[in-house]
C-alpha positions, 0 to 999 in steps of 0.5 A: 500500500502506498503511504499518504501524503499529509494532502491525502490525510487532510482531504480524508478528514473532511468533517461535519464541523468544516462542514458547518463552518462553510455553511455558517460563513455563507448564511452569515455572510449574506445575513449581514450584506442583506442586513446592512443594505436593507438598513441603508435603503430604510427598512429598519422603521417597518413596523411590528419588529419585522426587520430581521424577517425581511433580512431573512426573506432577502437572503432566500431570495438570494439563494434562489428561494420563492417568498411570496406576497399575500394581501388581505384587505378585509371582506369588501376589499381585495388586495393583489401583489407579486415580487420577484427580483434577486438581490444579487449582491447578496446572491454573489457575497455568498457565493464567494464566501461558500466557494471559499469555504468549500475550496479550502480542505481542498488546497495543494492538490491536483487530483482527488476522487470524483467519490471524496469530492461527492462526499465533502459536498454531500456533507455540505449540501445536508446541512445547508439543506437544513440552513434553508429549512430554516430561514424559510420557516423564518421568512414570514410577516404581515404589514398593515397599510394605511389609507390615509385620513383623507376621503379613502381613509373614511371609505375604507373605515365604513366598509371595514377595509384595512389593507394588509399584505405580507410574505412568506417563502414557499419553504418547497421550492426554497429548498430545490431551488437553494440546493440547485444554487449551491450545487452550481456554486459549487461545480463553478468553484471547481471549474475556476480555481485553478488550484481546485482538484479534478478526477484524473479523468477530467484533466483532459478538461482543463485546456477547455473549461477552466481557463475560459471559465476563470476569465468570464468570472474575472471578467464579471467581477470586474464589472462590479469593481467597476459599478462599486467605484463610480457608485462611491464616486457619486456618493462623495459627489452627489452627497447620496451615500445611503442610497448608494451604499443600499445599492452597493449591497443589494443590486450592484451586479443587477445593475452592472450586469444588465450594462454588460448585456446591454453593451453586447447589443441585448435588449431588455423590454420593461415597464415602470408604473406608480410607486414602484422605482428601480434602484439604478440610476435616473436614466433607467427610470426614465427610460421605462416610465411609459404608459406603454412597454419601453425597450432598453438598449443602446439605441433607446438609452443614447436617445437620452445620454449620448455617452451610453455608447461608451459601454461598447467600448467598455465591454470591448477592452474588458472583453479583450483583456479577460480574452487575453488571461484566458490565452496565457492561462490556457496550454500552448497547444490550443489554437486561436480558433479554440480560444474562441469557441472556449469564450464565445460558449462561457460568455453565451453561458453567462449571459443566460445565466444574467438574463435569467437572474436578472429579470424583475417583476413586481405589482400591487393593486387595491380595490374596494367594491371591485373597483381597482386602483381606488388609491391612485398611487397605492397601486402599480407594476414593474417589470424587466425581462431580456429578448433571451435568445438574441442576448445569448446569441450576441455573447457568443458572437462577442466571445468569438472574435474576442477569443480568437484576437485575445489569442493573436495578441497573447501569442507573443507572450508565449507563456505555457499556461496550465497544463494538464497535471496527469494523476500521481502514480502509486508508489509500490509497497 
């Protein structure tokens, strides 16, 4: 039998309690993000105490959980409301520090087993499942909403209408879709660190998936740098500090993301109506203010702001540079044209995943007697959806001829980049 190395024993000892460290880290880590942003935005003068509960539906959102709205607005009177939005600050806080936390035991190493990396992840998944369970069970409140002393405020005591609405996560679907969250933060981490360990029979992978997938992560993060910089700029400009601090914690990569996009050439159809705004800059907001469904791309945003088409230039240095660490980073034997095709598909890859994440809806509506909108601002809509399909399709041509020019101008680096790491052989006994 061969001896193992103190990487092996290690690895071997992965226990329930690294297990709950990496949980704990992650589930605190978005707890605390959510909390601060959410303080930021106002929310700690809701009533009833209801502060940490909409800490806790935040984080579910975050992970992918369903939290539902419900209104009551007594027997003669009907109240309707939807949200669905994913507070992706939040979302990418946690991912960072869970990937961090399940990456650790797995240091210094080239190969492991696809079993010993099944079983760490079981061990996580479990208890995150657990985790899940309960900020469900916890994400739940009912707010009472006043009317107002004027002519409505006398209309709906007569008729014993007292608007309420409240949420409550689905706790089924929070826990599917948590789980899917965290197996796809987990699979990513593998496939972007390059320090991570692979089943020897997935090396063959590395030339293709990790050096393109690193760079299409590093590209994303670096948009939200980025955002994070000019939204503290025009903090200390502006003197909007908490408003901007509010969207640095909770939508800074809605919003980033939705700029990347939308510099390839998507576009993204939507609709603002009533009290309801979204937490990026005027020009959106104007944009989409409409009474009927607006468009957002470049064309319909320069109409506004000319330097909108700086973003084309924007994506094509980003696109360029995160082309170039994918060359250096990648084997020497991969070909130009194979550097574009590793980049056209992570880059359509991301996109989806941004257009999918990305999206925001939300409504509410009160009625007395059948009669909708009685309130006048008490009821309204938003929402923001990507042509899907032409977005993608956009990425994947960017990502080609950005791949295949990173490549040209990474030639005369000529660095080796990774290579393919065989699995060590067993030493007799």
């Amino acid at each position: 039998m061969s001896p193992e190395t103190p990487s092996d024993q290690a690895v071997a000892r992965h226990g329930w309690v690294q297990a709950l460290t990496t949980v704990l880290a992650g589930l605190l880590t978005m707890g605390v993000v959510a909390a601060l942003g959410l303080w930021a935005a106002g929310a700690t003068d809701l009533p009833d105490g209801a502060f940490p509960r909409v800490v806790t539906a935040t984080v579910v959102t975050a992970v992918g959980g369903t939290v539902k709205l419900a209104g009551n607005a007594g027997s003669l009177a009907d109240t309707k409301a939807g949200l669905t939005v994913i507070p992706l600050s939040v979302t990418l806080a946690g991912a960072l520090t869970t990937a961090a936390g399940f990456l650790r035991p797995l240091r210094h190493r080239a190969v492991a087993s696809a079993g010993e990396l099944a079983g760490w992840a079981a061990r996580v998944a479990v208890l995150w499942l657990l985790g899940l369970i309960g900020l469900a069970l916890g994400a739940r409140q009912k707010f009472s909403i006043s009317l107002g002393n004027g002519t409505l405020g006398d209309i709906g005591d007569l008729l014993g209408a007292s608007p309420e609405v409240g949420f409550e996560a689905d706790v089924a679907q929070t826990v599917l879709f948590g789980l899917l969250w965290l197996a796809g933060v987990l699979v990513l981490a593998l496939l972007v660190s390059p320090g991570a360990p692979l089943p020897a029979r997935l090396l063959r992978f590395h030339a293709s998936v990790r050096p393109a997938a690193y760079a299409v992560v590093a590209l994303l993060l670096v948009y939200v740098a980025l955002g994070i910089v000019v939204c503290l700029v025009v903090a200390a400009t502006r003197g909007q500090v908490t408003q901007s601090l509010a969207l640095i914690l909770l939508g800074m990569p809605n919003l980033v993301w939705l700029a990347l996009t939308i510099g390839l050439g998507a576009t993204w159809n939507g609709r603002v109506h009533g009290p309801f705004g979204l937490p990026m800059p005027h020009l959106l907001d104007e944009v989409l203010r409409t009474p009927d469904v607006s468009t957002l791309n470049l064309r319909s945003l320069a109409a506004y702001d000319g330097r909108v088409w700086w973003l084309l230039v924007v994506n094509a240095v980003l696109l360029l540079s995160a082309a170039f660490l994918m060359a250096v980073r990648s084997p020497s034997h991969v070909r130009a044209w194979q550097h574009a095709v590793h980049l056209a598909v992570a880059l359509a890859l991301a996109v989806l995943m941004i257009c999918l994440v990305g999206r925001v809806s939300a409504h509410y509506g009160l009625s007395l007697l059948g009669i909708g909108d009685v309130g006048g601002g008490l009821s309204g809509d938003l929402f923001l959806k990507p042509e899907l399909w032409s977005a993608v399709g956009l990425a994947a041509l960017w990502g080609f001829v950005a791949g295949f020019l990173g490549a040209l101008v990474a030639r005369p680096v000529r660095k080796r980049g990774e290579v393919e790491i065989p699995a060590r052989p067993r030493r007799p006994a």
